[in-house]
C-alpha positions in Angstrom: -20.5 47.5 -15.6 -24.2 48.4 -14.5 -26.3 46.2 -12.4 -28.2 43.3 -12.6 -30.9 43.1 -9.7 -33.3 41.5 -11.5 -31.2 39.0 -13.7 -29.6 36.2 -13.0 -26.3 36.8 -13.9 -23.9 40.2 -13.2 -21.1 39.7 -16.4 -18.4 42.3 -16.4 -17.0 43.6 -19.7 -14.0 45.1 -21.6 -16.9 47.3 -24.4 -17.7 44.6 -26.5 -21.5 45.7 -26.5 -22.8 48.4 -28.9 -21.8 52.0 -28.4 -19.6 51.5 -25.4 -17.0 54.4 -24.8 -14.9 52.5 -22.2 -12.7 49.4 -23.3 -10.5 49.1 -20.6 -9.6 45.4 -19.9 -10.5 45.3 -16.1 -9.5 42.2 -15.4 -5.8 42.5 -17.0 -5.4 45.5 -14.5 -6.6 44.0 -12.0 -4.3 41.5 -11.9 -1.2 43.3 -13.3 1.8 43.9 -10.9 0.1 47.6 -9.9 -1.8 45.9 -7.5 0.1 42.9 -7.0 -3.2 40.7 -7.1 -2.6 38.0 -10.0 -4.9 35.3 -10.6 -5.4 32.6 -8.3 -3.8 29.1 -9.1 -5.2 26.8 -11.4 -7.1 24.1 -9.2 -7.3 21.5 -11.8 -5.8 19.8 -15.6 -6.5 21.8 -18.9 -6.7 18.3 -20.8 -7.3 14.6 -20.7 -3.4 13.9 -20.3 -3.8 16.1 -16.6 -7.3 14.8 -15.4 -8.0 14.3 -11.8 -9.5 11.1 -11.1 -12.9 11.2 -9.1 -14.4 7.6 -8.4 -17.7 6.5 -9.2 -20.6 6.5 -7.2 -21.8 9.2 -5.7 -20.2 12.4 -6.9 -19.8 15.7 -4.6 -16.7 17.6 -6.7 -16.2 21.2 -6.3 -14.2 23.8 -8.7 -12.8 27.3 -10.0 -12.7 28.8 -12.9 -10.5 31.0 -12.3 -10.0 32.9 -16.1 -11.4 33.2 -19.3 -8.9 30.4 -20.7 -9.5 27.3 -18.1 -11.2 24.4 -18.8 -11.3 22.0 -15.9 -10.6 18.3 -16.6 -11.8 15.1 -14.4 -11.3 11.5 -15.3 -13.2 8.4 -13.7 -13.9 4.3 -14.4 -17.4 3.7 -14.9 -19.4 0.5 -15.0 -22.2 0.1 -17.7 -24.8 2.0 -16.9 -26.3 5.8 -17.3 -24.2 8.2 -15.7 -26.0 11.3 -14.3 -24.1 14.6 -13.1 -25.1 18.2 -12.5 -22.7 21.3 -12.5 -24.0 24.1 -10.9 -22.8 27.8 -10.1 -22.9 29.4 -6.9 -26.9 30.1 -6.3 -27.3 33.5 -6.5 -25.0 36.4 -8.1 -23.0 34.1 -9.9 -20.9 35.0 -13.1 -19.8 31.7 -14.2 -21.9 30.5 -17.5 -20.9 26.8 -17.2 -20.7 24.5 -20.6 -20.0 20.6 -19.7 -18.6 18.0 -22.0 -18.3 14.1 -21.6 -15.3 12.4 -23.2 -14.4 8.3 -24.1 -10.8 7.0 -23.2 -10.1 8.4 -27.0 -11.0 11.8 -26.1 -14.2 12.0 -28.4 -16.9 14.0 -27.0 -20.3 11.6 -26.4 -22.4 14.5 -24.5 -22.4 18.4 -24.1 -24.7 20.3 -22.2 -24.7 24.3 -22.8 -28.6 25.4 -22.0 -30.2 28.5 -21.6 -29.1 29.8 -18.1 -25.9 29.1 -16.0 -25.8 25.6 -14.7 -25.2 22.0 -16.9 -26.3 18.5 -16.7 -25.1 15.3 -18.4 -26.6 12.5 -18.8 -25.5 9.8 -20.5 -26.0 5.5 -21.3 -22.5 4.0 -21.7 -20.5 0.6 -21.4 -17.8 0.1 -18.7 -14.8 2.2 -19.2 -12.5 5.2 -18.9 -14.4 9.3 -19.4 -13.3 12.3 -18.7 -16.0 15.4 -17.9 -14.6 18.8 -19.1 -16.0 22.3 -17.2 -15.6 25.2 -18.9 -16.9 28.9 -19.3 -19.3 30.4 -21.6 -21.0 33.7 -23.1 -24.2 33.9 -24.2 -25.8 35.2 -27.2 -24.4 38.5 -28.9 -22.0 40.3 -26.4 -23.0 43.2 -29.0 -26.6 43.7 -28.6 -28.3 41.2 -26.2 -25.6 39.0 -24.8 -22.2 38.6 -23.5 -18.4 36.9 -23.9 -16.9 34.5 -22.0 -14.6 37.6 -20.8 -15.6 36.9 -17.1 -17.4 34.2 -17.0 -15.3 33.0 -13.7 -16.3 31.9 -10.6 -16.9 28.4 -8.4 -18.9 25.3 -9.9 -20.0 22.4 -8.4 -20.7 18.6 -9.5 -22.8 16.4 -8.3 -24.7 13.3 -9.3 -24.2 9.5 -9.6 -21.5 7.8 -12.0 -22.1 3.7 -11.9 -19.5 1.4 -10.3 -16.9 -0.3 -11.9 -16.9 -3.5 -11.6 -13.9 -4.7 -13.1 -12.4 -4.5 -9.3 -12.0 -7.2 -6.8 -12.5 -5.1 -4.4 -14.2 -2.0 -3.9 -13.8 1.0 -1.0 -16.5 3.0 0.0 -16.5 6.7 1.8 -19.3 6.1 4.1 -20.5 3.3 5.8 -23.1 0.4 4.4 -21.1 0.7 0.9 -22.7 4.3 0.7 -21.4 7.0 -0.8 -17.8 7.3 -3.1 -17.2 4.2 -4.8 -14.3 3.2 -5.5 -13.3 -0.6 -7.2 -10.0 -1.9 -7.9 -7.5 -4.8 -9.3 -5.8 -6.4 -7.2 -2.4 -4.9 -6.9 -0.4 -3.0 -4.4 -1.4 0.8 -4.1 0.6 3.4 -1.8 -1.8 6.6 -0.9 -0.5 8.7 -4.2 -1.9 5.7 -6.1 -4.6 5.6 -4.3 -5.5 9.4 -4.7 -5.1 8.7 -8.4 -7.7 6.6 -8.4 -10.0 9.1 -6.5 -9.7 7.4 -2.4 -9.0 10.1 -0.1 -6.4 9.5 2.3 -8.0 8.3 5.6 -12.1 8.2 3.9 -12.7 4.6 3.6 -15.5 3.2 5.8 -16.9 -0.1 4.2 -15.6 -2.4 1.6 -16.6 -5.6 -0.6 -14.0 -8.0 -1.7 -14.8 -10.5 -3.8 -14.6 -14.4 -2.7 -11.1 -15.7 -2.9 -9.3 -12.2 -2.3 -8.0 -10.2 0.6 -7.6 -6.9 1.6 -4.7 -5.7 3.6 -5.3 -1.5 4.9 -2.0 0.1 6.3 -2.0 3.1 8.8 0.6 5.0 6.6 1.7 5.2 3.5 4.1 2.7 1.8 2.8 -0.5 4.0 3.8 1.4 7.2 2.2 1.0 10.5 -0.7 -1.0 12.0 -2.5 -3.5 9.3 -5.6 -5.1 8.7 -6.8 -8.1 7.0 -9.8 -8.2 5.7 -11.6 -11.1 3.9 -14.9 -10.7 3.0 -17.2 -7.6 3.0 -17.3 -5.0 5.8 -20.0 -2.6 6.2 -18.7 -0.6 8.4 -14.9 -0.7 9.5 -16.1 1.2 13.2 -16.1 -1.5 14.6 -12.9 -3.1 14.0 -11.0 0.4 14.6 -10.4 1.1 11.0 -12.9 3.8 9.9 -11.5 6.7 7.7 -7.7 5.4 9.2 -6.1 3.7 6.2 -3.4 5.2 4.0 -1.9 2.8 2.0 -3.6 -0.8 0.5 -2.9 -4.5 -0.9 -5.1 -6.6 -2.3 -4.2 -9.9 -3.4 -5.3 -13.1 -3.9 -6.2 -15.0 -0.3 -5.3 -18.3 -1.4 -2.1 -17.6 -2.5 -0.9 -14.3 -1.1 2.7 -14.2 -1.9 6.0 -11.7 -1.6 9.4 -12.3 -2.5 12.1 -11.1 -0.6 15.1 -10.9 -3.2 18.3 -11.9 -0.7 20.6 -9.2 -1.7 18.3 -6.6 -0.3 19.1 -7.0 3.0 18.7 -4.6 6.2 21.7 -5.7 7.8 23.9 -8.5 7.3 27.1 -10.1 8.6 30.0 -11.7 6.9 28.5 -12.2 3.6 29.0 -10.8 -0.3 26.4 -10.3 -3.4 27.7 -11.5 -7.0 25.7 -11.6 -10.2 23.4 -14.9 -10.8 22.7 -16.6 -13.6 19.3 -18.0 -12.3 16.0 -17.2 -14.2 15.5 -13.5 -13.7 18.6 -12.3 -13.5 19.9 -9.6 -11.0 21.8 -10.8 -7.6 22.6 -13.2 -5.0 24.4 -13.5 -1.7 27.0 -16.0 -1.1 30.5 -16.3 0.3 28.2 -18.0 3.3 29.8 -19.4 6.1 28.6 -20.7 9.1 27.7 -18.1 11.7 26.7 -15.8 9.0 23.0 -13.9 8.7 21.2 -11.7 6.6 18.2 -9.2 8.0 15.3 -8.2 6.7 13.4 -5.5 8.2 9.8 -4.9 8.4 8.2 -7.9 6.6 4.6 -7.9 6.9 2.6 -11.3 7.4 -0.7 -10.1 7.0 -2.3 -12.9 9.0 -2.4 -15.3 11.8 -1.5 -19.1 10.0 0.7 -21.0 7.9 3.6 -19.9 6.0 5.2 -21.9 3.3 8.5 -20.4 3.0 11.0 -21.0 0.1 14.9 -20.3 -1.0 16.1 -20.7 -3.7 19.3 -22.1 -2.5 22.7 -23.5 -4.8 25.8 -24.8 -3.7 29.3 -25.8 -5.3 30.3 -28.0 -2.0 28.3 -30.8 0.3 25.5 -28.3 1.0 24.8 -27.1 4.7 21.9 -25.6 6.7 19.7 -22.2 7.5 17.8 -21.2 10.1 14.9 -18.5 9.8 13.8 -16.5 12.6 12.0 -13.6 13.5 13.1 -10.6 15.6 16.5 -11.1 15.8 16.2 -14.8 16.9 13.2 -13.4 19.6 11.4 -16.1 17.7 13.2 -19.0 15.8 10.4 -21.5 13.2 12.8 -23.4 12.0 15.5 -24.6 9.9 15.8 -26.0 6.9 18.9 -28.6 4.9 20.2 -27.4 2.1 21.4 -30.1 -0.2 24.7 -29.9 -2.7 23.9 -28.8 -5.8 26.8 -29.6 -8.2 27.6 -25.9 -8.7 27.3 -22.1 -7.3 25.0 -21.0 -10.0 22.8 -24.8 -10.1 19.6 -23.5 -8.3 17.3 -25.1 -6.5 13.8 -24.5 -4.4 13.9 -25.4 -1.0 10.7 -25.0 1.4 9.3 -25.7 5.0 5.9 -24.4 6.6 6.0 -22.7 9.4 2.7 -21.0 11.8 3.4 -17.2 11.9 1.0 -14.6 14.4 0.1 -11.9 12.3 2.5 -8.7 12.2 4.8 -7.1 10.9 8.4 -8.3 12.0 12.3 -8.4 11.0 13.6 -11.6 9.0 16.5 -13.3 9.8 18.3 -15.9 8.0 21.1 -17.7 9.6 23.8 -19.6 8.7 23.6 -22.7 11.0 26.5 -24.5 8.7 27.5 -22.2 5.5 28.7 -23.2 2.3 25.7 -22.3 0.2 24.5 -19.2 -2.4 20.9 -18.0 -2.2 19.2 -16.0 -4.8 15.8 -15.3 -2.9 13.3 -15.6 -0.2 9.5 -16.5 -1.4 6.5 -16.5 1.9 3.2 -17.6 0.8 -0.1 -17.5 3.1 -1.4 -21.2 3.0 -4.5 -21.5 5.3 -5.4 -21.0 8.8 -2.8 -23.9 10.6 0.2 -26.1 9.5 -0.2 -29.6 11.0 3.6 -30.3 10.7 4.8 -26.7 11.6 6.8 -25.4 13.6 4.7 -23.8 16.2 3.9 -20.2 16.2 5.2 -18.6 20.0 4.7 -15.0 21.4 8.0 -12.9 21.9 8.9 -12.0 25.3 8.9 -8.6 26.3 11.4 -8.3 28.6 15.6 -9.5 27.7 14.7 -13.2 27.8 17.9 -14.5 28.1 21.1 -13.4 29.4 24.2 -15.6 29.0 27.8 -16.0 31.0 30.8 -16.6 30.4 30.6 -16.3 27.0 32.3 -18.2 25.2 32.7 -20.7 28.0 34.3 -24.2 28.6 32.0 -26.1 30.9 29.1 -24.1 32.8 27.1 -21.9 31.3 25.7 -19.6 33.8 21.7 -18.4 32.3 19.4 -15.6 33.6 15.9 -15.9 32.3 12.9 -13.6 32.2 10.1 -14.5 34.7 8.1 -15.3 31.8 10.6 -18.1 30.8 11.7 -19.5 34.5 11.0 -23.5 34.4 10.8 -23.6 30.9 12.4 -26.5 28.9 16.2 -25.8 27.5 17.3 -27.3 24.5 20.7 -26.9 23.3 21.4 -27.3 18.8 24.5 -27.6 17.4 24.8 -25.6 14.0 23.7 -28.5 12.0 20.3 -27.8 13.3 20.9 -31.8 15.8 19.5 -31.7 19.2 22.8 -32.4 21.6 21.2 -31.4 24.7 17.9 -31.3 26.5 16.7 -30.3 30.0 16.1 -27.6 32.2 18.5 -25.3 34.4 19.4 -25.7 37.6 20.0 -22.9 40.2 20.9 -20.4 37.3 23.3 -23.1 35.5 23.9 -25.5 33.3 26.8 -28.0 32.3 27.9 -28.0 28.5 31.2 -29.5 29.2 29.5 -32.8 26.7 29.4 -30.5 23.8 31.9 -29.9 21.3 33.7 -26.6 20.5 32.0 -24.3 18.7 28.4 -22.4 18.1 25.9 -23.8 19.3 22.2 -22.2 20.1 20.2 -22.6 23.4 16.3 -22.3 22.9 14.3 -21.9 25.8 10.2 -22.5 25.7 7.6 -22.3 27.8 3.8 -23.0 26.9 3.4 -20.7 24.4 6.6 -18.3 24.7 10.0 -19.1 23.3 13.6 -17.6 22.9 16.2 -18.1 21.5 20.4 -17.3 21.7 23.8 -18.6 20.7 26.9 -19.0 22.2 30.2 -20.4 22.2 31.6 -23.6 23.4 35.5 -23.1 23.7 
């Protein structure tokens, strides 16, 4: 192979210069099952279809070529502008002669850089779009007399430089604080972390962010909307300071106006009493019916991104006189309200009905009750609507501890009620499973009389200042 101490480049070869009496092909013995070496796995796509996306910005890539045959593909969104980048080999006693090629979304090559020497540069004016940057090995002159084959031209790369931003984002992610470093913009849309990685964000590397006026940015601790969220508004320079550096796995953005998610009612959690059928409302698909009173659906782990007002609408049918639903939050920890559902002159005649309810921010389980059945309902549709509802059902904290305990139950006349400390003193009020008021006060040593009401369900919410609680029982 001979040596190369005063050259910049130490090539290995099979005798493909001029009178060389040793052809043997090092590398396939190397590599053959004698010594149970084998080349090391490809790191990245041989073509435009495989690409790894990088983001624009500020580019820091690193690779292998790791034999004679691979070509390394990436693939990035680029705003209008002159992107810059520089692949390099290692800086001293490398082997890799590196030739670079810039793609359009077509796969056409606008740029190659092959010069004398090991490393490339691009660098190259285009409009907004889709390109893809090739890295691939390279001989040099004529492996016969002065030069050498691609043979093993094989080693580590690395690209740098600058690729503009796209800007056909409404919002856009940054690695490092004060929108430095990888840049990343996107749609709005819903992205778990593999969509996310597709589009070049790390898992847990975002540290500032812009989002443009009129949208919102919701970050999730884990993938697939899971764990502690975020909502964020308007630019952040640095997310330090709200806890949320380098911690998000999964993103929304959405419009901030009118942030919206529809809860399709045959995929419930857990239900009681009720059955799906096919509907013939406008999209198709499902819905639940075979309602009767005393009934519920749950749906588990609904996010509401922020603190504010709710409008919340079903789409609601039914073939008798109608009846009523309650929604909660919980398991009934937090009831905001209930809402008439009128007859509709048929199962499958649909209509929208809606109320607006104050939510605190979280993420919670949804409950839909059947205060008086005798309805169908195809879906669930929450919308964020602004910072307060005037004529909403106000927003209360949950109570830690068991809020309410209830006995005998069902009972005749006196209902015997233990509250949490948190509750004690607070106002009672009794509904009947029409959603009417039928009794109002407060207990009295640890009782109350509800020998008034008639048989049947009836539910007892308790508030005080800003907690309330909720429960049913039975009147015999």
């Amino acid at each position: 192979m001979g040596v190369g101490y005063y050259e910049p480049i130490t090539q290995w070869s099979r005798g493909q210069y001029n009178f060389a009496n040793n052809t043997e092909d090092d590398l396939a013995k190397i590599t053959s099952g004698t010594y149970n070496v084998g080349y090391r796995d490809d790191d990245y796509g041989n073509g435009t279809g495989s690409a790894t996306a990088i983001a624009s910005g500020s580019v820091n890539r690193s690779g292998i070529i790791e034999r004679n045959t691979d070509i390394d593909f990436f693939s990035f969104n680029s705003g209008s502008g002159t992107i810059n980048l520089n692949i390099n080999t290692v800086s001293r006693h490398g082997d890799l002669d590196i030739i670079a090629r810039l793609y359009n979304s077509s796969g056409g090559v606008i740029a190659t850089s092959n010069p004398a020497g090991l490393n490339a540069s691009l660098s190259a004016s285009v409009s907004a779009g889709t390109y893809y940057l090739s890295v691939d090995n390279t001989g040099a002159g004529n492996p016969a007399t002065d030069g050498y084959s691609d043979y093993a031209s094989l080693g580590s790369y690395f690209v740098t430089g600058s690729i503009p931003v796209a800007s056909n984002g409404v919002a856009t992610f940054y690695k490092d604080c004060n929108y430095a470093g990888t840049a990343v913009s996107v749609p709005a849309g819903d992205y778990t972390l593999s969509a996310l990685v597709s589009r070049g964000i790390v898992n847990d590397d975002i540290s500032s962010l812009r989002v443009n006026a009129g949208y919102e940015v919701v970050l999730y601790e884990h993938d697939n909307y899971g764990g502690a969220s975020i909502t964020i508004t308007g630019d952040n320079s640095c997310l330090v300071g709200a806890g949320w550096n380098d911690r998000a796995s999964s993103i929304r953005v959405r419009s901030a106006a009118s942030a919206s998610q529809t809860i399709q009612a045959e995929n419930y959690s857990a239900m009681l009493g009720v059955q799906t059928e096919v509907t013939t409302d406008a999209g198709g698909g499902s819905n639940v019916g075979w309602i009767e009173t005393n009934d519920w659906m749950a749906y588990n782990s609904i996010n509401f991104p922020s603190t504010g007002a709710y409008l919340i609408e079903y789409r609601v049918a039914s073939g008798g006189t109608g009846g009523t639903l309650s929604l909660d939050l919980n398991a009934g920890a937090i009831v905001l309200g209930q809402v008439g559902i009128p007859g509709t002159g048929g199962w499958q005649n649909w209509t929208t009905v809606s109320h607006t309810v104050n939510v605190t921010g979280g993420t919670y389980n949804v409950g839909v009750f059947a205060s008086a059945g005798g309805w169908n309902i195809n879906w669930i549709r929450i919308t964020r609507t602004g910072n307060a509802a005037r004529e909403a059902t106000p927003a209360f904290e949950e109570v830690g501890e068991e809020p309410i305990a209830l006995f005998p139950n069902p009972t005749d006349d006196v209902l015997n009620i233990k509250l949490a400390k948190s509750l004690e003193g607070g106002r009672v009020t009794i509904y009947d499973l029409t959603g009417r008021e039928v009794l109002l006060g407060q207990v009295k040593e640890g009782q109350i009389n509800v020998s008034s009401l008639r048989p049947g369900i009836h539910l007892v919410v308790v508030q005080k200042d800003r907690l309330r609680h909720s429960t049913r029982f039975e009147k015999k």
